[in-house]
N, C-alpha and C positions, 0 to 999 in steps of 0.2 A: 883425914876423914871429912865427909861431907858435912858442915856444918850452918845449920839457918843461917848464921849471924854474918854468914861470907855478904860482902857489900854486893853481890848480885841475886840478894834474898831480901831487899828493902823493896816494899810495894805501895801498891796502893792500898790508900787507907782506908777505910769506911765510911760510906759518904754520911754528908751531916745535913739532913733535910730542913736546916731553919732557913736556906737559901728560898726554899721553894712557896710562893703564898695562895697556890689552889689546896685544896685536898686532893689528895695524889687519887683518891680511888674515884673520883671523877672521867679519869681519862685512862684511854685502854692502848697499848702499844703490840702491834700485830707484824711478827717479821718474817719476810716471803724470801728465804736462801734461795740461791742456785746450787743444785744438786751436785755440785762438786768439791772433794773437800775440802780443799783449803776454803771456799766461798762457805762452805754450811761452817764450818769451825770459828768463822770471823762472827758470824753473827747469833753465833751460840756464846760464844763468847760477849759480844755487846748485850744480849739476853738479859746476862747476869748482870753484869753492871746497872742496868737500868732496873732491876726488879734491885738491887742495893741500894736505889730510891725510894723505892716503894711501891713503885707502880706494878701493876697487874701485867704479865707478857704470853704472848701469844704465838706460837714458832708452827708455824702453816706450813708443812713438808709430806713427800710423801710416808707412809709409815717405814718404807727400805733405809731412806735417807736419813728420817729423825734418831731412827735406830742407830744407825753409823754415827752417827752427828754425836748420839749423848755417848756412845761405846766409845770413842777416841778424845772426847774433851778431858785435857787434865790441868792441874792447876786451884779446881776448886773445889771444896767438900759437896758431900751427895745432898744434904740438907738443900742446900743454892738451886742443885736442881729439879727439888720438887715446886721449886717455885714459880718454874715456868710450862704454860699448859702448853702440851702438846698437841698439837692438831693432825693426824695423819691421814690425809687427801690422797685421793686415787688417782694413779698415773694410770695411762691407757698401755695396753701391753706393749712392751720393747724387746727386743734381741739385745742379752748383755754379753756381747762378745767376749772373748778375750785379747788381750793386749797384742799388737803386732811391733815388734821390736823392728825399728827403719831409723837408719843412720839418717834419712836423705831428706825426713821430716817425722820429728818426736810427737809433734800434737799425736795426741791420744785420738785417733780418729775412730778407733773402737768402740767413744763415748756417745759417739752422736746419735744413735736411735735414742737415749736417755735423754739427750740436750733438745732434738725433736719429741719429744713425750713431753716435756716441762713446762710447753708454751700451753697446754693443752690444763692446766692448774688454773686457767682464769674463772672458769666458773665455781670450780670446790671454795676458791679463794673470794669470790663474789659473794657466794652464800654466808660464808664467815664474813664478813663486814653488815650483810645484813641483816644476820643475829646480834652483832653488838652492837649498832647502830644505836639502837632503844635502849643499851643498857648504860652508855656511859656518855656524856658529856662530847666527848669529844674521841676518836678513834685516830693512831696515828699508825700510819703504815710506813715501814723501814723495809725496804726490796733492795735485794741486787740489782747493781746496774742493769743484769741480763735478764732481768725478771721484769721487766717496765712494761710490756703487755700485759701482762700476768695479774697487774693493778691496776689497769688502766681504767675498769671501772670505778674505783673510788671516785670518779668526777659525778657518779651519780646519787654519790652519798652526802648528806650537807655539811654533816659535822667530823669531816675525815679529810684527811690531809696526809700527803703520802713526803720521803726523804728516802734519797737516792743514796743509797751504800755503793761507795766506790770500794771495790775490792783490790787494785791496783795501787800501785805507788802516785803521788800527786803528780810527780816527776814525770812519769810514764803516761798519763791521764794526761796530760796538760801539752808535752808532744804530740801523741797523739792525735790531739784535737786537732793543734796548731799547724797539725799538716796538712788539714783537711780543708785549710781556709785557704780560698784562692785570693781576696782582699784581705790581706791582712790588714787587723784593724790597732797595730800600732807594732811599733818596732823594739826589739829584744836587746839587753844590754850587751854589751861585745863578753859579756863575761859569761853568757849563755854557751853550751856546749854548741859546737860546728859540729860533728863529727859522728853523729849519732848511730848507733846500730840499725842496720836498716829493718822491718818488719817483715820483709821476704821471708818466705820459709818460717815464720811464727805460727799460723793456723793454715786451715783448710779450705776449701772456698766455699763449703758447707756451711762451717762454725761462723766463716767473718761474715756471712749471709743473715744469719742469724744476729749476728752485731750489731747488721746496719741498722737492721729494724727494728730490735731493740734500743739504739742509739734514735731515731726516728720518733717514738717513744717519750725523749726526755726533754724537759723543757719545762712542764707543765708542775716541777716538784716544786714545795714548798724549801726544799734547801736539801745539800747534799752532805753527807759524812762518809769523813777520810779515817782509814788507818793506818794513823799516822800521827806524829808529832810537830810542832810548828819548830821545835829547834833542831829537826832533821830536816823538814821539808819547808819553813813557813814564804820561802818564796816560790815557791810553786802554787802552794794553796792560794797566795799573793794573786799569781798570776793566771788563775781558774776566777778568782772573784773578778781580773779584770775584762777576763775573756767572754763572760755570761752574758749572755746577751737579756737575760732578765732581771735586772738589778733587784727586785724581787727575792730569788735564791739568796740561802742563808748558806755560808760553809762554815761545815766547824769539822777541825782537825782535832780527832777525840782520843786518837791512839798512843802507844801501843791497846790494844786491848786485851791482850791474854794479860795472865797475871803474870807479875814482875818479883811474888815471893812466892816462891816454894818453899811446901810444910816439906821437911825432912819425916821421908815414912823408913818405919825398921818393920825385920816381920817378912811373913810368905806372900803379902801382897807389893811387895818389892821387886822391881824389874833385876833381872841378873847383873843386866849390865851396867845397872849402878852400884852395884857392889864391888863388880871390877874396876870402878872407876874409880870408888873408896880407896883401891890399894895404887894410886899412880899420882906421880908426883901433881904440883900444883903445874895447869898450862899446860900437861905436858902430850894430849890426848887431841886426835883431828877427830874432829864427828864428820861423819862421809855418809848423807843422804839425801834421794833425790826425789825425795815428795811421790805422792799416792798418784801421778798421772806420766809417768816416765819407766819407759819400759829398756834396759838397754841392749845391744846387740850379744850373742856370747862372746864374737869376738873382742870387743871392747869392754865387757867385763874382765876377760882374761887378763887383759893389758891394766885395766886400772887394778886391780889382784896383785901382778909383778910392780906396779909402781909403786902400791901402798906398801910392799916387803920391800922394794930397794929404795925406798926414801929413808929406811933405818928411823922413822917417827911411830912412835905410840899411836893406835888408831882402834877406833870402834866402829865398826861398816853396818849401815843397816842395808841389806840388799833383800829387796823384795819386787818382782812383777807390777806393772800398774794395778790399781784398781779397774776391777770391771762393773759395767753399769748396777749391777746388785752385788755388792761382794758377800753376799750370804747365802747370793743360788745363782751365782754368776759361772757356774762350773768348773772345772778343774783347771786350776792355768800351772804350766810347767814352773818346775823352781829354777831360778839361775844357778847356775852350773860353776862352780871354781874348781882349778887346778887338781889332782888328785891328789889328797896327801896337804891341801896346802894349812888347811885350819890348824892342824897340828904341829907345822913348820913356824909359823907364825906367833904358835901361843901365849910365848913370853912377853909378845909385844902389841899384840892384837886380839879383838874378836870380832867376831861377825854373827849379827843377829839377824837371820832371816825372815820374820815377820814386823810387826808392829811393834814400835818404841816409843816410850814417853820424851816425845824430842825437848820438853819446853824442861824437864828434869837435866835433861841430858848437858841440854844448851846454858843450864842454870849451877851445873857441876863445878867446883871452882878444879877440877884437874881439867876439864875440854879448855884446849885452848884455842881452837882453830876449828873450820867448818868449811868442807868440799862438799857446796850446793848449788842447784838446779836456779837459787835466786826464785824461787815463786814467793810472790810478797810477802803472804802468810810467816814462811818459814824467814823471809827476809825480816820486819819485825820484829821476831823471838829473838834473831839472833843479834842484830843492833838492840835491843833493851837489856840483853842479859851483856853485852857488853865483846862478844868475838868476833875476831875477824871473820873474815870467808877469804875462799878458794873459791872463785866463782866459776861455775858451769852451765850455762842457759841452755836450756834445750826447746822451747818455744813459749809462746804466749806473750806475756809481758817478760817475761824471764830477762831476755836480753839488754834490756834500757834500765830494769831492777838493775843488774851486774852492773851497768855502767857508771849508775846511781853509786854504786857501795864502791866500787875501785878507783872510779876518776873523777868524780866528785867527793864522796864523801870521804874518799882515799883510805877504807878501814880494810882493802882485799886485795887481793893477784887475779888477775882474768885468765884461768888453766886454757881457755881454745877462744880464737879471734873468732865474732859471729859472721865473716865471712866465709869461714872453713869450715862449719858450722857439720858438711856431710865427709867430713877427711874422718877417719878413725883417730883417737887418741893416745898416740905411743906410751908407754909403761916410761919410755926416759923422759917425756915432758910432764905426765904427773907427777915421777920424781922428784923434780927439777920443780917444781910449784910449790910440792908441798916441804920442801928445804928451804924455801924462799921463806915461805910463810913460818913455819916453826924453829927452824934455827939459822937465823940472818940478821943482821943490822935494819936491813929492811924488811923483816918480818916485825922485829920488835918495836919499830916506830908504825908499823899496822896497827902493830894489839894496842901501843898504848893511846893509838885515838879513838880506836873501839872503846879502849875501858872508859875514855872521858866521855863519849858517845852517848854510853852507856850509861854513866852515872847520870848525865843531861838528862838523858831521857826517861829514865824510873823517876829523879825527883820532877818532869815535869806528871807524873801523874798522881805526886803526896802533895797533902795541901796546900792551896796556893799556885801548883804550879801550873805550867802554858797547858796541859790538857786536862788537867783537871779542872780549871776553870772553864776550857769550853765545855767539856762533859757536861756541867751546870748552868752554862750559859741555855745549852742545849735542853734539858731537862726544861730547867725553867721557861724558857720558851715553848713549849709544846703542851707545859702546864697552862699559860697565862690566863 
């Protein structure tokens, strides 16, 4: 049975304000997501953390998205959430398409009349800064990286100062960059990866337009925050401080940020699928989902369907359609389609949940022992804090350099498709063949157990004392001073 006391239900603790020597209600923290949801769920999640200081917070979105944002946050009680004021800003009208499912590139290109409407938040977000301007001391603005226009008036405010949410992995953040330099301004240790997934086929020429000029944008922040951990990443974070070209910027690696204890709930407000989860052994369960912006083919539905039945592993499948840009009036999108007959062939050993699922319950299950994922960071975090491996599956974005991250560096996964193959279909015998790697293998079992050490690293670096909970407040306090 599912029980609190499992060592992947130790979290963080409550923070203890004698660190801090302003009065907290001097200074106002104002946080500008990107409309997508792994981006809105990270900083809905930093929300609360910080209002767990004390501080007053502020989450400036449109009303479609804050809606989505508090409908999907789990982890915390509803009390946490009245604590952060809502702001719901007016997006200019978009077309919310629906999802178009392409082997030959995953980006969600259906999003972009929403990611075009987003840049258009600079002035609803202007106005808000120059309401609280007068009321507090000091005004700090926390924006996604892809939000940097969006803020960029705060230069015209005296007592505000903005910090740059990196939504990505450091890792991924810090290549990135370093590709971009034609002088390179020093040289990388031989233990650096060679090898790197290339970024072809990751986005559209649309979105990485969209990047540049948000990337164009940054420079000007008071310091940047990672989610992320220094004893998963701290030499990357390392190598961002060496990379800044404004020694000015402050980085602090704050993460994980979801929570790391889950309350065990009983009762009708219980997901089904944690009950079925109640009845399977410990480890013995692959969670199979590929985040709210991945739509996949039927064909290749089909085939991951026949691999999850002929790997003979326990599995819980969330299979659901991308998001579309309002998913409350974003229209009708088709259900993915399995085999006929198959749910009930399956059901001694599987199930499949066709809408929304509490992943971070899920991922915190002491029976999940394995996870066939897309790697978008978000879900990459949960599932390095709660302690499992993955089955990695990139389908674009940062996705692909995340995978690389968790299998060849942090060695806690199996990479199911090479990102050069990236538009080949994926056979029912190599998902197979991946997920027997993973759940019943020698080399599956030395996966999990550097997840579980991973793991433990990383929850106690956020109880007291440890590497991110100290920046948490290093952070804090600095923004009070």
């Amino acid at each position: 049975m599912f029980q609190q006391s499992h060592p992947k239900m130790e979290g963080r603790e409550d923070r203890d304000q004698s660190c801090l020597d302003h009065p907290l209600a001097e200074v106002v923290v104002v946080m500008v997501p990107f409309p997508a949801q792994g981006h809105l769920n990270q900083l809905l999640h930093l929300s609360h953390l910080v209002t767990s200081y004390g501080l007053p917070v502020h989450y400036a979105g449109s009303s479609t998205h804050n809606r989505q944002a508090k409908l999907r946050i789990h982890g915390w009680d509803a009390e946490s959430l009245t604590k952060i004021h809502f702001h719901d800003l007016q997006l200019p009208a978009y077309n919310s398409l629906p999802p178009n499912p392409d082997n030959s590139n995953h980006f969600p290109r259906h999003l972009q009349p929403l990611f075009d409407a987003s840049v258009h938040l600079r002035q609803p977000v202007c106005e808000l800064l120059q309401q609280l301007k007068s009321k507090f001391r000091r005004v700090v603005v926390i924006h996604d990286s892809l939000m940097a226009s969006v803020v960029q008036d705060v230069k015209s405010v005296p007592n505000a100062e903005t910090y740059a949410f990196i939504s990505i992995s450091a890792f991924t953040f810090f290549f990135n960059s370093w590709e971009k330099i034609e002088q390179k301004p020093f040289s990388l240790d031989s233990d650096n990866p060679k090898f790197l997934p290339s970024n072809d086929g990751c986005f559209t020429p649309e979105i990485f337009n969209i990047m540049i000029y948000q990337r164009k944008m940054l420079g000007l922040e008071s310091g940047r925050l990672y989610n992320t951990s220094k004893v998963v990443e701290s030499k990357y974070i390392q190598l961002m401080e060496k990379l800044s070209t404004n020694n000015k910027i402050k980085h602090f690696a704050i993460g994980p940020l979801n929570p790391v204890q889950m309350k065990s709930k009983n009762g009708k407000n219980r997901h089904i699928c944690l009950e079925w989860l109640d009845k399977q052994e410990t480890a013995s369960v692959i969670y199979v989902s590929f985040g709210s912006t991945t739509s996949m083919t039927d064909e290749q539905i089909m085939e991951l369907a026949l691999g999850l039945e002929r790997s003979g592993q326990k599995f819980l499948w969330v299979l659901r359609r991308a998001d579309t840009g309002d998913i409350f009036t974003g229209g009708e999108v088709g259900k993915p389609q399995l085999p006929e007959g198959y749910e009930d062939s399956v059901k001694d050993r599987g199930i499949v949940v066709k809408d929304w699922a509490p992943q971070l319950e899920i991922l915190a299950h002491p029976s999940t022992g394995g996870f066939m994922s897309h790697c978008g960071w978000n879900s990459s975090m949960e599932c390095i804090s709660m302690g499992v491996p993955v089955a990695a599956w990139p389908m674009h974005s940062d996705q692909p350099r995340n995978a690389f991250l968790m299998t060849d560096v942090l060695r806690i996964g199996i990479l199911v498709r090479d990102w050069t193959r990236r538009a080949e279909l994926v056979p029912f015998s190599t998902i197979a063949n991946v997920l027997r790697t993973l759940m019943a293998s020698k080399e599956g079992e030395e996966m999990r157990k550097r997840a579980a050490e991973l793991g433990d690293a990383v929850r106690a670096s956020v109880a007291k004392d440890g590497a991110s909970r100290l920046e948490m407040d290093s952070f804090i306090s600095h923004i009070t001073r």
